[in-house]
C-alpha positions in Angstrom: 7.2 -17.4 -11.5 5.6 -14.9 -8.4 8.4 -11.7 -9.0 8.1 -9.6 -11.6 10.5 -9.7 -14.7 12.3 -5.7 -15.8 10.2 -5.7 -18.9 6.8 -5.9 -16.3 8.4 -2.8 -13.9 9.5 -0.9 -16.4 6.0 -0.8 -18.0 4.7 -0.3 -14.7 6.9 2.6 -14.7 5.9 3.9 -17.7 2.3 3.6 -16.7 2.6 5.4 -13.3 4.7 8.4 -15.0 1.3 8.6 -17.1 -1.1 8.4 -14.3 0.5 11.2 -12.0 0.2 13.1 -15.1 -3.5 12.5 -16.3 -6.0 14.7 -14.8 -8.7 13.2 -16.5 -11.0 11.1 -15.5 -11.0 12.1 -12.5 -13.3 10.6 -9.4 -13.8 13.8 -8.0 -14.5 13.2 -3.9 -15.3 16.3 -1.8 -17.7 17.7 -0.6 -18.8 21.3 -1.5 -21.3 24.1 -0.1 -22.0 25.8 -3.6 -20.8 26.1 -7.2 -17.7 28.2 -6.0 -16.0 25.1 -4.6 -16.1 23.3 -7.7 -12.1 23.5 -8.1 -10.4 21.8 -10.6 -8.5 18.9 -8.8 -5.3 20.0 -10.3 -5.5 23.6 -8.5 -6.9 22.0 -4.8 -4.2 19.0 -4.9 -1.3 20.0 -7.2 1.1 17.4 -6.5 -1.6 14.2 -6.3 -4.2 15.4 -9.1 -3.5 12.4 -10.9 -3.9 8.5 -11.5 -7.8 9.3 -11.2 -7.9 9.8 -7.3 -5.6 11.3 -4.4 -4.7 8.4 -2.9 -3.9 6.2 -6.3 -1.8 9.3 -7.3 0.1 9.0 -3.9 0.9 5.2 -4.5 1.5 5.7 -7.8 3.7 8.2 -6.7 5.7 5.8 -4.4 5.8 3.0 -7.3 7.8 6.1 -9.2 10.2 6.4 -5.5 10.4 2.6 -5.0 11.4 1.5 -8.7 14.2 4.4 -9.0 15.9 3.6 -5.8 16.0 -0.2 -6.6 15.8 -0.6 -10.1 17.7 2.7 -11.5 19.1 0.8 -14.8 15.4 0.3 -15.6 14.5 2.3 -18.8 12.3 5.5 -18.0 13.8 6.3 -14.9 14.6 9.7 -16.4 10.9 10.3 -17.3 9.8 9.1 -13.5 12.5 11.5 -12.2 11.2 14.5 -14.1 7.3 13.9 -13.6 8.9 14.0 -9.3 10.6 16.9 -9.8 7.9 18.7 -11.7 5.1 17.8 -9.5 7.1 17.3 -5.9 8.0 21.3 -5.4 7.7 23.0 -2.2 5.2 25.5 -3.4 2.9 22.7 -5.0 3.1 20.8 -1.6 2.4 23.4 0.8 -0.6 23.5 -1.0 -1.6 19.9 -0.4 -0.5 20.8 3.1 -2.8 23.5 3.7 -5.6 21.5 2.3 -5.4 18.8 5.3 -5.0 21.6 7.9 -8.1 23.3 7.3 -11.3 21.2 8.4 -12.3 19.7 5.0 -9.0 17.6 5.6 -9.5 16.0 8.8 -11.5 13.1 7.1 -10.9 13.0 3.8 -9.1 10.0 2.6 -8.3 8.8 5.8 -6.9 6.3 6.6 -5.8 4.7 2.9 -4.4 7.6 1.6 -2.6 9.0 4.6 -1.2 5.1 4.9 0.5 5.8 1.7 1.7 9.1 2.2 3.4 8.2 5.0 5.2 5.4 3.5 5.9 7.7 0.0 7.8 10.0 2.5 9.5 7.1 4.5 10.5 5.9 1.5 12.1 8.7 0.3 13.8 9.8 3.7 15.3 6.2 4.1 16.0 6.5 0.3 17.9 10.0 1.0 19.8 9.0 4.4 20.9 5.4 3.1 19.2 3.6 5.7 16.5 0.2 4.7 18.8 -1.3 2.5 21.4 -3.7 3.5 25.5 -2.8 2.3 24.8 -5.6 -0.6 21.2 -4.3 -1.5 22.6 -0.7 -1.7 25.6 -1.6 -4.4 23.0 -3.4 -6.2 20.6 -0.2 -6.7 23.7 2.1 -7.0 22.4 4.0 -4.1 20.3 6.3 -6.8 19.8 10.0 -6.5 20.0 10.7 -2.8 20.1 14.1 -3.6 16.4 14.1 -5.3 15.3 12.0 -2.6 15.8 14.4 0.0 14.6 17.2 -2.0 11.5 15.5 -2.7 11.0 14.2 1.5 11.8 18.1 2.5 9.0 18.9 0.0 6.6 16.8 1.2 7.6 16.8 4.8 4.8 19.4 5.9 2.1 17.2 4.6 3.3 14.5 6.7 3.7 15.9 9.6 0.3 17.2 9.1 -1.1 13.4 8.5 1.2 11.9 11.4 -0.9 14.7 13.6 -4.0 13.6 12.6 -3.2 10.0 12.9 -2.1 10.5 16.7 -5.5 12.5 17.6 -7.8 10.0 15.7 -6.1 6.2 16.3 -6.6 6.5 20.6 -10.2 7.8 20.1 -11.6 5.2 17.0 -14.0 3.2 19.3 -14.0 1.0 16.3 -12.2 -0.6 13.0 -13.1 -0.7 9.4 -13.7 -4.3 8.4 -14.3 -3.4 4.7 -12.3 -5.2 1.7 -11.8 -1.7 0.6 -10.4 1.8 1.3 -11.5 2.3 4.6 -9.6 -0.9 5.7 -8.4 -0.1 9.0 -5.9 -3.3 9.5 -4.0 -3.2 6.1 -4.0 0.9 6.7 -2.0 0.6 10.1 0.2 -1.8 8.3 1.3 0.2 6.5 1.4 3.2 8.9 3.5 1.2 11.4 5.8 0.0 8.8 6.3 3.5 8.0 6.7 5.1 11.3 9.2 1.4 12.1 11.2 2.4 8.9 11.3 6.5 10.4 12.2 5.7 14.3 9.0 7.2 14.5 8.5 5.8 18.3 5.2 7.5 19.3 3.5 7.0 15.7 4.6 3.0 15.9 3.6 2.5 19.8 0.1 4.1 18.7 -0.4 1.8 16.1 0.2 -0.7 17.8 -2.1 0.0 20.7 -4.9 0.5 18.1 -3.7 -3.2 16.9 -4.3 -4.8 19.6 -7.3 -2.9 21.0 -9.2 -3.7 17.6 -8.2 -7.2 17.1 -6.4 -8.7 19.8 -9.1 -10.4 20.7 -11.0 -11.6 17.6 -11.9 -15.3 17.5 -13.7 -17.4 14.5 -13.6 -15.2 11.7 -16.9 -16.0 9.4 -16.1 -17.3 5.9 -18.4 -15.2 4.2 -15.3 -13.5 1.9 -15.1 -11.8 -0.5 -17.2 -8.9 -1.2 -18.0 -8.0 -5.6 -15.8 -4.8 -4.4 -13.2 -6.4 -2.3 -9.8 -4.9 -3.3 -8.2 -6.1 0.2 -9.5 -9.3 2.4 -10.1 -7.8 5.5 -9.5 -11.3 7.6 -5.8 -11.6 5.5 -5.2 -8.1 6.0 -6.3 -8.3 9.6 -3.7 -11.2 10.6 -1.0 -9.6 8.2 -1.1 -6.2 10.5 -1.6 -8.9 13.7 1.9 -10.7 12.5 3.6 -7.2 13.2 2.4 -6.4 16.6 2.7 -10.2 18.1 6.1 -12.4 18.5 5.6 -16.1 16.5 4.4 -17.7 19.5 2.1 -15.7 19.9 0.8 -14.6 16.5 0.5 -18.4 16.0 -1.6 -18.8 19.4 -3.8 -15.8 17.5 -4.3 -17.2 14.4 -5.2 -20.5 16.0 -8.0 -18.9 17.0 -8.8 -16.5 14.7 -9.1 -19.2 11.9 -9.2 -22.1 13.2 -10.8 -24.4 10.6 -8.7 -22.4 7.9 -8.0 -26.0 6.2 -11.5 -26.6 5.9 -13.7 -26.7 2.6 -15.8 -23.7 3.3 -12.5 -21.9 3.7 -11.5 -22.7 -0.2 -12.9 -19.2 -1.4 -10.0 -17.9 0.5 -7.7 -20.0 -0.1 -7.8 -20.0 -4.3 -8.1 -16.9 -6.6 -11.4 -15.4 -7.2 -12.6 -15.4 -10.9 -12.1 -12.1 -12.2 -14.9 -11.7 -15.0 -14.4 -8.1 -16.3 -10.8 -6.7 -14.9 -11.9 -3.1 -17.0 -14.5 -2.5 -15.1 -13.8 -0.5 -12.1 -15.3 -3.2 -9.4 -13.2 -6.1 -11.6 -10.2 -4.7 -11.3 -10.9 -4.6 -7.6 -11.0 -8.5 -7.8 -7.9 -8.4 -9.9 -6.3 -6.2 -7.3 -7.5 -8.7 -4.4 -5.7 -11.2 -6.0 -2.1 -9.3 -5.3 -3.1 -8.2 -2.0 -4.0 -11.6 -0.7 -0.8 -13.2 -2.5 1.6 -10.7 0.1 -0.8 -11.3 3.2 -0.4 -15.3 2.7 3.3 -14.6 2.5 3.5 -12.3 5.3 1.3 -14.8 7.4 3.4 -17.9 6.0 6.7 -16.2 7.2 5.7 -15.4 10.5 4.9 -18.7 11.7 6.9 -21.1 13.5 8.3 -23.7 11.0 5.8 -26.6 11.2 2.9 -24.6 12.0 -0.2 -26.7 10.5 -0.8 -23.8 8.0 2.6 -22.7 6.8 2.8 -25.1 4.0 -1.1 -23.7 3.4 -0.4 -20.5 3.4 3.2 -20.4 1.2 0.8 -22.3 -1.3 -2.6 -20.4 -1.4 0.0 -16.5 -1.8 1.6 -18.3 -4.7 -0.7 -19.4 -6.8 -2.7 -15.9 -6.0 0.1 -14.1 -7.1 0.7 -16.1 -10.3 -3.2 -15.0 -11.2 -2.7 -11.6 -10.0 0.2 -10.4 -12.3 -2.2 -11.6 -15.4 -4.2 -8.5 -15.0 -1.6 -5.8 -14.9 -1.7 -4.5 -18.6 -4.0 -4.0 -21.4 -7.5 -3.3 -19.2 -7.6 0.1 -19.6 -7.4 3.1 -17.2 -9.6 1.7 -14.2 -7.4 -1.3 -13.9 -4.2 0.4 -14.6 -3.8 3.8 -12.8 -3.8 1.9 -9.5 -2.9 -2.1 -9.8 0.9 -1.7 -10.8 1.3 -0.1 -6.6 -0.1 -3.5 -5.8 2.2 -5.5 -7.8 5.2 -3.7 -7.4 4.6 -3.9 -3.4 4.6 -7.7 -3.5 7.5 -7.8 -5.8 9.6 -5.1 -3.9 7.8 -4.9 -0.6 8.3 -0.9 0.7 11.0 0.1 2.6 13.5 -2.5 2.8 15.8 -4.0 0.3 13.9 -4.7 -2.1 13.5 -8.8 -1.4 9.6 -8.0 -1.4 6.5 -9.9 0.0 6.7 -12.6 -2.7 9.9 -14.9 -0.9 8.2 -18.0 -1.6 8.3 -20.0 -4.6 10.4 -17.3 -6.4 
């Protein structure tokens, strides 16, 4: 089995209702002049304090979103709904907003974090409006409280709009992308930027994301098997052809992967093709491993369902995401607090996908 079962998402509920809640341990990220700016993180980011960093506490966040408008019979829903409504306040996010207005924001946790808020509020404004899901996929949620979900985007709609801004200044001038299996990942981040600006007719946002796309990687040929990285959360060639899938028709996504990979079915190519032994999922850089595990699963999926049918590396590719997801869902619970404020996001984006109806990135071998 590659989805999730509703004993597995409701304790990843439960867990992400804890994390947005924690303050402590905290990895504490600015930068600061002098002893005054040592601000609790609770008082400089009251809505994301959480989950042990900004951006897990966003995605966390959305995990909270994404579970309670498709899976509202799950048990906990009422304890997700309050920890949204006591932390998603307009007061509490016009503080986050002012935060990325002012210099020390035009950086920080960029581009990961932004990814997610963007798709946290596209979530909840397709959530709110009715839009994403499908007539069937809607009866089966029960539609869920609208009415919260367009609270909560109204809430957090300054800070987007504050991000989206930032996004359109920085994408047209990047000379360059991130090619790192971690947060600075530039590909996976415009994934999930364009999905989110696709999901909001977000025209300009999408067209620049797409630009960036295909100025960064459009023309990237024989991809070195040197993968992965002891800190790779995300495989930046998988995540690179994932966000390539999205900006390219079949034909021509199949013409780019041809050359991108071309010897993908070769030996030396095994290390990204199977699992990659997780020795210590508790320790912060282990459950990195873990995590890479989920993240490779949807990328093989996304790549395997964007082919043409008969491709040489559809069967390849349907095979390698399922047996990486069957590994990664081992690690989800019992590895403590540097495995488990972040890793349920992963897994409950391949089960559920974000922003649609819920069919998620794990279609094959379900």
């Amino acid at each position: 089995m590659t989805r999730l079962d509703d004993t597995e998402r409701a304790g990843l509920l439960a867990k992400a209702v804890d994390n947005v809640r924690r303050d402590y341990p905290v990895h504490w990220t600015h930068l600061v002049h002098s002893a005054d700016e040592l601000t609790p993180q609770r008082v400089l980011h009251p809505v994301f304090a959480g989950s042990y960093d900004w951006h897990s506490c966003v995605h966390q966040t959305w995990l909270l979103v994404r579970l309670l408008r498709l899976r509202p019979e799950l048990p906990g829903v009422g304890d997700a709904r309050a920890a949204l409504d006591e932390l998603v306040t307009p007061e509490a996010c016009a503080v986050e907003a002012d935060f990325f207005r002012a210099e020390k924001g035009e950086h920080w946790e960029r581009p990961y974090g932004w990814a997610w808020l963007l798709v946290l509020v596209a979530e909840l404004r397709n959530w709110a409006d009715g839009t994403g899901l499908n007539e069937a996929a809607l009866n089966e949620a029960g539609g869920g409280d609208r009415d919260a979900a367009r609270r909560w985007a109204e809430a957090l709609r300054p800070l987007a709009e504050v991000l989206r801004g930032r996004l359109l200044a920085w994408l047209p001038s990047a000379r360059f992308p991130v090619r790192a299996g971690t947060h600075g990942n530039t590909a996976f981040a415009l994934s999930l930027i364009l999905d989110a600006a696709r999901a909001v007719d977000d025209s300009e946002l999408a067209e620049c994301c797409e630009r960036t796309a295909l100025r960064w990687y459009g023309s990237d040929t024989h991809y070195g098997a040197y993968e992965p990285d002891a800190a790779d959360f995300l495989s930046p060639a998988l995540a690179e052809a994932d966000l390539m899938r999205r900006v390219l028709d079949p034909a021509a996504f199949a013409g780019w992967l041809d050359g991108f990979l071309p010897d993908l079915a070769e030996p030396r190519w095994a290390g990204l093709r199977a699992p990659v032994p997780v020795d210590d999922p508790g320790n912060p850089y282990g459950s990195h491993l873990a995590g890479l595990a989920l993240s490779r699963a949807w990328c093989w999926w996304g790549i395997a369902r964007a082919l043409p049918a008969g491709h040489r590396f559809r069967s390849l590719a349907e095979a390698a995401g399922r047996e990486h997801a069957q590994v990664g869902r081992t690690y989800l619970f019992g590895h403590g607090y540097a495995a488990e404020h972040w890793l349920g996001t992963f897994a409950v984006y391949l089960d559920l996908g974000a922003l649609g109806p819920g069919e998620g990135r794990a279609t094959p071998g379900r």
